[in-house]
C-alpha positions in Angstrom: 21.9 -9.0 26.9 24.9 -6.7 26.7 24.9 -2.5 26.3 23.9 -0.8 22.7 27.8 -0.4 20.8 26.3 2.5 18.9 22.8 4.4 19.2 19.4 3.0 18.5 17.0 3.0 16.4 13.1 1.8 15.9 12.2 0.3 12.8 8.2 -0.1 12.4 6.2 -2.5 10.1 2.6 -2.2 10.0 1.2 -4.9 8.5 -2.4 -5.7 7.3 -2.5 -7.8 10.7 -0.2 -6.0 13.2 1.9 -3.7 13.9 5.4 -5.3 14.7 8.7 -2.6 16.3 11.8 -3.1 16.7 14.8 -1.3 18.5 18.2 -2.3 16.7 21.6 -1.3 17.7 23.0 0.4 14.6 26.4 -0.6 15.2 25.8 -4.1 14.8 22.2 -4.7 13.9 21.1 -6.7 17.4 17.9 -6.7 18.2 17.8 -5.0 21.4 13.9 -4.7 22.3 10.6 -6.2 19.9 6.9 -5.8 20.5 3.7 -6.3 18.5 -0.2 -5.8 18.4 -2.5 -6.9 16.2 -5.0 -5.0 14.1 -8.5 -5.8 13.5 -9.1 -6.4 9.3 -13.6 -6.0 8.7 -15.3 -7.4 5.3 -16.3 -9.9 3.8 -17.2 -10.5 -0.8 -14.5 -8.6 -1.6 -14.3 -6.0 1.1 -11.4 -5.8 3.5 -10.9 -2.6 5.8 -9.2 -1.5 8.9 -9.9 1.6 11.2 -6.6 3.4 10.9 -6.9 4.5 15.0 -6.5 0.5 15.8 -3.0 1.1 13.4 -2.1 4.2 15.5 -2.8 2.2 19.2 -1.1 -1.2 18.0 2.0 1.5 17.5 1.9 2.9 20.9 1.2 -1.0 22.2 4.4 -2.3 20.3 6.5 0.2 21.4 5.5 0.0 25.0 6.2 -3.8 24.8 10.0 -2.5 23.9 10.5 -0.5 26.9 12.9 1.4 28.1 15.4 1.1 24.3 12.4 2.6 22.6 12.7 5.6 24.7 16.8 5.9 24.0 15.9 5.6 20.2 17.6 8.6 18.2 15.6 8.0 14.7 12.3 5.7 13.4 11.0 4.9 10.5 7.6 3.1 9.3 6.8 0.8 7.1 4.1 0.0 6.1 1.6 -2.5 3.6 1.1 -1.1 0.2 -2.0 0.8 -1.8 -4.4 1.6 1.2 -7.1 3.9 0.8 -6.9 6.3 4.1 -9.1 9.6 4.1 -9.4 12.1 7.2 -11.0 14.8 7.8 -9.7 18.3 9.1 -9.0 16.9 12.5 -6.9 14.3 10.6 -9.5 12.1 12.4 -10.5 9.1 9.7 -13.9 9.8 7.8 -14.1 5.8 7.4 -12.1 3.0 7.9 -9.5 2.0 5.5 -9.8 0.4 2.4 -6.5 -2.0 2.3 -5.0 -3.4 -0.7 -6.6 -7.1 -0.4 -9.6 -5.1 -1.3 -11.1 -6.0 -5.0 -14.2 -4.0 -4.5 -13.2 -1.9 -7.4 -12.6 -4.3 -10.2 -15.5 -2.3 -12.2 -13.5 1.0 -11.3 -10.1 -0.4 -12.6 -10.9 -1.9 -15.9 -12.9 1.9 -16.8 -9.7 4.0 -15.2 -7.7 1.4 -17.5 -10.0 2.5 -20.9 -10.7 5.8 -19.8 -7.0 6.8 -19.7 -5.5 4.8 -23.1 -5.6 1.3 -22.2 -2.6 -0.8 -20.4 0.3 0.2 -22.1 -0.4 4.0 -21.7 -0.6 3.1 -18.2 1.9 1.3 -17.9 4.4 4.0 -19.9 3.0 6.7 -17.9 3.3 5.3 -14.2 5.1 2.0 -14.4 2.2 0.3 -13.5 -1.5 -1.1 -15.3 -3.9 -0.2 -11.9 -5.4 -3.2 -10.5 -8.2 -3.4 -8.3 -5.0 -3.1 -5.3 -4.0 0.6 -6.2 -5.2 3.2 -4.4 -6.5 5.2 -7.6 -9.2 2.7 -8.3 -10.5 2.8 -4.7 -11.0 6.2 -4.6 -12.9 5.8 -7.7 -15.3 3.0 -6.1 -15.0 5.4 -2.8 -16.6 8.4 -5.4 -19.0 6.0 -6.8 -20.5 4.0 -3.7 -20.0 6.4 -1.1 -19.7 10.1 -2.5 -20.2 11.7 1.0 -17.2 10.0 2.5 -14.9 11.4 -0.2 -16.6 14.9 0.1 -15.3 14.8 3.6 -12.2 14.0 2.8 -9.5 17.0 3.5 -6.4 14.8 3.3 -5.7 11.3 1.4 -3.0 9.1 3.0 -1.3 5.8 2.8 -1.3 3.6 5.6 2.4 4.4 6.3 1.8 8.4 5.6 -0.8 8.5 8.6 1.5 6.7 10.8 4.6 9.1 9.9 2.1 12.2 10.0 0.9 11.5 13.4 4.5 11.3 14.7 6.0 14.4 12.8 3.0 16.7 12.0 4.1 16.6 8.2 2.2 15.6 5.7 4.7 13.2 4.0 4.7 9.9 1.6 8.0 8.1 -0.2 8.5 7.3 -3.5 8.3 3.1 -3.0 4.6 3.9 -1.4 3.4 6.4 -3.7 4.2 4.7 -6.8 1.4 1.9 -5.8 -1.3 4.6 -6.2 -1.7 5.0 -9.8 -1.6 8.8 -9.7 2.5 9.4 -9.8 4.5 9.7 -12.1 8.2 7.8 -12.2 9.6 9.7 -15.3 9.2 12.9 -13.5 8.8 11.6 -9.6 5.6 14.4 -9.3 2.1 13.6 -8.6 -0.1 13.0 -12.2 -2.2 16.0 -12.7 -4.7 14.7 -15.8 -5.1 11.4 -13.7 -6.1 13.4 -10.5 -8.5 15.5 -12.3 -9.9 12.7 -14.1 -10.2 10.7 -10.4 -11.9 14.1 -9.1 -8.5 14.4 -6.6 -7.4 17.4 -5.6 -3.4 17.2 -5.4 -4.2 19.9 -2.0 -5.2 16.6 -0.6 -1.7 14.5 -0.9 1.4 14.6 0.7 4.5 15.7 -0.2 6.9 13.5 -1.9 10.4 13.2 0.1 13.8 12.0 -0.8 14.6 8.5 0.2 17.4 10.3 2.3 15.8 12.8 3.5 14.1 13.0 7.2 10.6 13.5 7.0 10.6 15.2 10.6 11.2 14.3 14.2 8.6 13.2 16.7 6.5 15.7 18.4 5.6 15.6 22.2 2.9 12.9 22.3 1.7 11.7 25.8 2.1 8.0 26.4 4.0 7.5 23.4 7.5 5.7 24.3 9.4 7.4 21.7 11.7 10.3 22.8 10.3 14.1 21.4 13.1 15.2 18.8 14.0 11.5 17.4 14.5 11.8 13.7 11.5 10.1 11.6 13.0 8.6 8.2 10.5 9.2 4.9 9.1 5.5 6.0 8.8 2.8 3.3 6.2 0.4 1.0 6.4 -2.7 2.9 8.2 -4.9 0.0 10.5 -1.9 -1.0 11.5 -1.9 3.3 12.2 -5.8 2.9 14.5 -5.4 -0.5 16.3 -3.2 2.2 16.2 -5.0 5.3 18.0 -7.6 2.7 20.4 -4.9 1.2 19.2 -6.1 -1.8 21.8 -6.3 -4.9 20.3 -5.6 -8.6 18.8 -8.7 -9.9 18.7 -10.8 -6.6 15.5 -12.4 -6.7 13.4 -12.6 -3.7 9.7 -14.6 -3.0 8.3 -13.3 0.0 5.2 -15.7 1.4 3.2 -13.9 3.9 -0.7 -13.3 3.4 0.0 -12.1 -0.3 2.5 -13.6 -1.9 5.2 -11.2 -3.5 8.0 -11.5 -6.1 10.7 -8.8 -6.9 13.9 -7.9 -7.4 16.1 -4.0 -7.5 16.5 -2.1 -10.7 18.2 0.3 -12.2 16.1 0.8 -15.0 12.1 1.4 -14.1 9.7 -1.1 -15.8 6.7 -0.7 -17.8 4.9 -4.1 -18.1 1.6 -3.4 -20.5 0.6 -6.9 -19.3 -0.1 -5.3 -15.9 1.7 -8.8 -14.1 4.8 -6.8 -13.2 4.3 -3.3 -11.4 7.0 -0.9 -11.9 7.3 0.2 -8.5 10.4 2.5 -7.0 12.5 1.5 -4.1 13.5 3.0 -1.1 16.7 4.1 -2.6 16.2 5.7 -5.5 15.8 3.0 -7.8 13.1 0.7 -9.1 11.3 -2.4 -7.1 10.1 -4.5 -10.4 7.6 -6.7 -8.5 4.5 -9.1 -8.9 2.0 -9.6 -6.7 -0.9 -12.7 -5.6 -3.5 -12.2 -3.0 -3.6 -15.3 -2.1 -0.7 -17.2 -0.3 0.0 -18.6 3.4 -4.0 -17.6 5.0 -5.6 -19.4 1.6 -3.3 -22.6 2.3 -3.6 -22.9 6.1 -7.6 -22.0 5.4 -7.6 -25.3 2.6 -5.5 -26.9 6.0 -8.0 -25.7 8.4 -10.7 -26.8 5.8 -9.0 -30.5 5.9 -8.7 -30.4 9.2 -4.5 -30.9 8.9 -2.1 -29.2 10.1 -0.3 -26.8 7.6 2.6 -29.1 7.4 0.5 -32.5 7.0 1.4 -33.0 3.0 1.5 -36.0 1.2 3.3 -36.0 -2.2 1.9 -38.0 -5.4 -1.1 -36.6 -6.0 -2.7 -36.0 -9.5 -5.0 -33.2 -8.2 -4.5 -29.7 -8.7 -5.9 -26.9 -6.4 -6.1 -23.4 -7.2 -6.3 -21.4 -4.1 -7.9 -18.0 -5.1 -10.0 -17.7 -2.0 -10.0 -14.1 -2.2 -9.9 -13.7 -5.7 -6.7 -13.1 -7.5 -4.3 -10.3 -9.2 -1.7 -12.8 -10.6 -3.3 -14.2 -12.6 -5.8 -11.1 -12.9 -8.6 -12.8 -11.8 -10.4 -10.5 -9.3 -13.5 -11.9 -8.9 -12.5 -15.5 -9.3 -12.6 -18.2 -6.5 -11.0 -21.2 -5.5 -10.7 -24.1 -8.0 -10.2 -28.1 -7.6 -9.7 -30.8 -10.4 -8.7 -34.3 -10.4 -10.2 -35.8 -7.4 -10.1 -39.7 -7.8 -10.8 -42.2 -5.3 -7.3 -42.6 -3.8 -7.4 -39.1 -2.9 -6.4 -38.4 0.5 -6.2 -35.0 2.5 -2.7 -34.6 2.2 -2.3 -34.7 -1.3 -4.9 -31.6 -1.7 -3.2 -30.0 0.7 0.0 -30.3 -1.2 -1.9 -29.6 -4.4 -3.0 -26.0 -2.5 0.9 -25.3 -1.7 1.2 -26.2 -6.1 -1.5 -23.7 -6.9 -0.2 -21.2 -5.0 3.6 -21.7 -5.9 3.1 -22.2 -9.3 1.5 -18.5 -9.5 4.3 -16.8 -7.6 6.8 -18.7 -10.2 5.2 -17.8 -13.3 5.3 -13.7 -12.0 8.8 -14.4 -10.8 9.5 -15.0 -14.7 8.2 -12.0 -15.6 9.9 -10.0 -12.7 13.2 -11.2 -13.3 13.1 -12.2 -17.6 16.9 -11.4 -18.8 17.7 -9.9 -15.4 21.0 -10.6 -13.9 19.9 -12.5 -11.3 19.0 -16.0 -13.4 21.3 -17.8 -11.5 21.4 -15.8 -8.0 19.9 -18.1 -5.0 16.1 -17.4 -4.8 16.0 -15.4 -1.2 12.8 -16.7 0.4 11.2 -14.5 2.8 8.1 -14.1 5.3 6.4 -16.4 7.1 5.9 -19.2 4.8 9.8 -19.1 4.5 9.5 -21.1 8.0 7.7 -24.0 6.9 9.2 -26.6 5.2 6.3 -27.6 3.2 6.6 -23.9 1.6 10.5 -24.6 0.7 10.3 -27.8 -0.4 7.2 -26.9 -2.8 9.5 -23.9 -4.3 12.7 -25.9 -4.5 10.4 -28.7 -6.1 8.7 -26.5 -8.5 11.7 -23.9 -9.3 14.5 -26.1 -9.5 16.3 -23.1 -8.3 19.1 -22.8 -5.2 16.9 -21.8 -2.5 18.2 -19.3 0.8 16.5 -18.4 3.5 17.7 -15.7 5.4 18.1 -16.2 9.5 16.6 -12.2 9.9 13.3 -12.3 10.9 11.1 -9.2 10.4 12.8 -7.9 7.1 10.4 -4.8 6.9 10.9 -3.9 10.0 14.7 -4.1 10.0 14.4 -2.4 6.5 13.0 0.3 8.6 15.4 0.3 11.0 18.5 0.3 8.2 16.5 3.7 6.6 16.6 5.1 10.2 19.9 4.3 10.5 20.8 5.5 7.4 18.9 9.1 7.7 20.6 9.0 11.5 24.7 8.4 10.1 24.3 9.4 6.5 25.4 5.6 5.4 23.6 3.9 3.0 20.8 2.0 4.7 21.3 -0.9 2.3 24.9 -0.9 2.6 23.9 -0.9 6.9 21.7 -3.9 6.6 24.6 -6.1 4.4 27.0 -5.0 7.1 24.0 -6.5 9.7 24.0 -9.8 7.8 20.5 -9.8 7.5 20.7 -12.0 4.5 22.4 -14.7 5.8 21.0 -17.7 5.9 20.8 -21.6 5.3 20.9 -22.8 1.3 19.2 -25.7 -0.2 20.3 -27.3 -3.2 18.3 -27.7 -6.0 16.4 -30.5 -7.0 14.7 -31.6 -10.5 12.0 -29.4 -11.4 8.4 -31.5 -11.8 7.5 -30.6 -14.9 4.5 -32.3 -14.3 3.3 -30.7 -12.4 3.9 -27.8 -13.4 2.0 -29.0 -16.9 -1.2 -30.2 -15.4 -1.6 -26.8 -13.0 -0.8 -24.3 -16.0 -3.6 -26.9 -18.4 -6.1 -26.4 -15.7 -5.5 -22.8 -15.1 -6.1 -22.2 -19.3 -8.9 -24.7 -19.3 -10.7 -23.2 -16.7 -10.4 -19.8 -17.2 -13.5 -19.0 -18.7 -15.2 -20.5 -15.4 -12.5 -18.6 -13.4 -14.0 -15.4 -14.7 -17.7 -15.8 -15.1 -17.8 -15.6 -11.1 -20.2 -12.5 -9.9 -18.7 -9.3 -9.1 -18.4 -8.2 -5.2 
């Protein structure tokens, strides 16, 4: 491994499951040095949470796994996953763990926030986005409602990112692509929502300060045992999809599937969306601009759990099957169906394990499809490749069900790690002034191999979308969490 050509930087992406860092040579976007811990995720019937300490020690743990480049690094920036519910108390020690974003405990609070405030479309008009049982707003109202001493104690509200970038600068900071997944800011005038706060019973005392996609949020602070050098620039951090549209350097229109734990569609913007459906969020980017995106919970841990279930490996499909399998293990928020669960028609006698395995990989695909319609309707991007990212872009039974289902041309970029590379190109970009979009098309980080596209099954695609409107009555009558 040769010298750095230019300086470094650490780009961070702390996911629902780990924490992943990596050092990357601004000059020419090598990967000098990776590490990465894992996080420990609680719950069960709805519930999902994470002690925000295990997020701040899987940090320190990846970086130390870097080495010595982490301590040459001259800016950082952290990513992090969407919507999570962090409250601390004066110390800015946590007054309970987490509440993360695959978190539908407050399905009741959403649907009352939703009528109390106008209905959908005022919602979506007013902050770009109808709040799901994801946003943060709708947790803090379950938080109020189920456990009203733990948001008395609160003296500080964060998002899982914030708290990572707060314990490394001592500024209370957020972004605009993070913030904009709460359900209490406001795009038209890029401040905090004051009627929305006060109906939530938030004081605005308790958030951070919004900061300019270019703008450094601080520099690290003297921290024993932490591998990162004291006076390092720290970028405003990111959302985790709006630090992937980066990692890519994203063009407007360019529509991307990303297949990780959730399953995400999006694409960049210049105008700000303002779906009344609630399907498509109108999120901001890291830049300045819009993220229109739609979101499922359920996508690579529901299909390898049907695999495990099966007793197959993940890649064990058979094709020709009649059955149709709707994987909403952990309920669902495309379609909006949070307290739903997992659905299977069709089995016959020649049904084997491969074929509902494939039918799982259908379900799932089929849902991510039908939100990349309404991401990307009348965009420019109808005939761009469809980029397809995270780890389910690895697997071939993953590609081939898109290309299969889509018809679409199909890339998939070589980079690994887009969030944290996105990271790393906002680093850079607060570090040289250079647009860290424009950084990360100079790395490549969107090359990749294309597949052509194939005939779309159509029939597929009809008997899933006849299930899904047949059985939606039973997908709903399911008992709250």
């Amino acid at each position: 491994m040769g010298a750095p050509e230019g300086p470094l930087v650490v780009g961070v992406d702390s996911s629902t499951q780990s924490t992943k860092a990596l050092v990357v040579d601004v000059a020419t976007g090598r990967v000098v040095a990776s590490g990465q811990a894992p996080h420990t995720v609680m719950g069960e019937d709805g519930a999902r949470e994470s002690d925000p300490e295990n997020w701040w020690t899987a940090l320190g743990d990846a970086l130390r796994q870097c080495g010595a480049p982490a301590r040459r690094a001259a800016a950082v920036s952290v990513a992090g996953q969407q919507h999570g519910l962090v409250t601390l108390d004066g110390r800015g020690r946590p007054v309970r763990p987490a509440m993360l974003w695959n978190d539908v405990r407050s399905a009741a609070q959403s649907e009352r926030l939703i009528e109390r405030l106008g209905g959908p479309k005022a919602w979506a008009e007013r902050t770009g986005s109808v709040p799901g049982p994801a946003f943060t707003v709708t947790k803090w109202a379950w938080l109020r409602e189920h456990e009203p001493e733990a948001a008395a104690a609160a003296r500080a509200v964060r998002l899982p990112h914030d708290f990572l970038t707060e314990r490394l600068t001592g500024r209370a900071v957020t972004d605009r692509s993070d913030v904009s997944g709460t359900g209490w800011w406001t795009p038209a005038t890029g401040a905090y929502d004051v009627q929305i706060l006060g109906d939530a019973g938030l004081s605005p005392a308790l958030l951070p300060e919004v900061v300019d996609p270019f703008e450094a949020a601080g520099t690290v602070r003297e921290l024993p045992g932490l591998p990162l050098p004291a006076g390092a620039l720290v970028a405003p951090g990111a959302g985790d999809n709006a630090a992937a549209a980066l990692g890519l350097g994203l063009a407007a229109g360019q529509p991307v599937m990303s297949l990780g734990t959730s399953g995400t569609v999006y694409t960049t913007s210049s105008h700000r969306s303002a779906d009344p459906t609630g399907t498509v969020a109108g999120f901001a980017d890291a830049r300045g601009r819009w993220l229109p995106l739609a979101c499922t919970l359920n996508c690579t841990q529901a299909v390898d759990r049907v695999a495990e279930l099966l007793g197959r490996d993940r890649e064990a499909v058979e094709p020709g099957g009649r059955e149709v399998l709707l994987p909403f293990l952990d309920g669902e928020r495309t379609p909006p169906l949070p307290c739903a669960s997992g659905l299977l028609y069709g089995l016959r006698h020649d049904t084997t394990p491969g074929k509902l395995l494939q039918a799982a990989y259908d379900g799932a695909v089929y849902a991510l499809l039908d939100a990349l319609g309404r991401v990307s309707a009348g965009g420019p991007g109808q005939d761009a490749p469809l980029l397809l990212i995270g780890g389910g872009a690895q697997g071939a039974a993953w590609r081939e069900t898109v290309r299969r289902l889509s018809g679409r041309v199909v890339r998939v970029p070589a980079a690994r790690e887009l969030v944290a590379l996105g990271a790393a190109a906002q680093a850079a970009g607060v570090l040289t002034g250079e647009d860290p979009a424009r950084i990360a098309r100079r790395w490549g980080t969107a090359d990749g191999p294309t597949y052509d596209p194939v005939p779309v099954d159509r029939a597929a695609l009809d008997r899933i979308g006849s299930v899904l409107a047949d059985g939606g009555a039973l997908l709903r009558k399911e008992d709250r969490p």
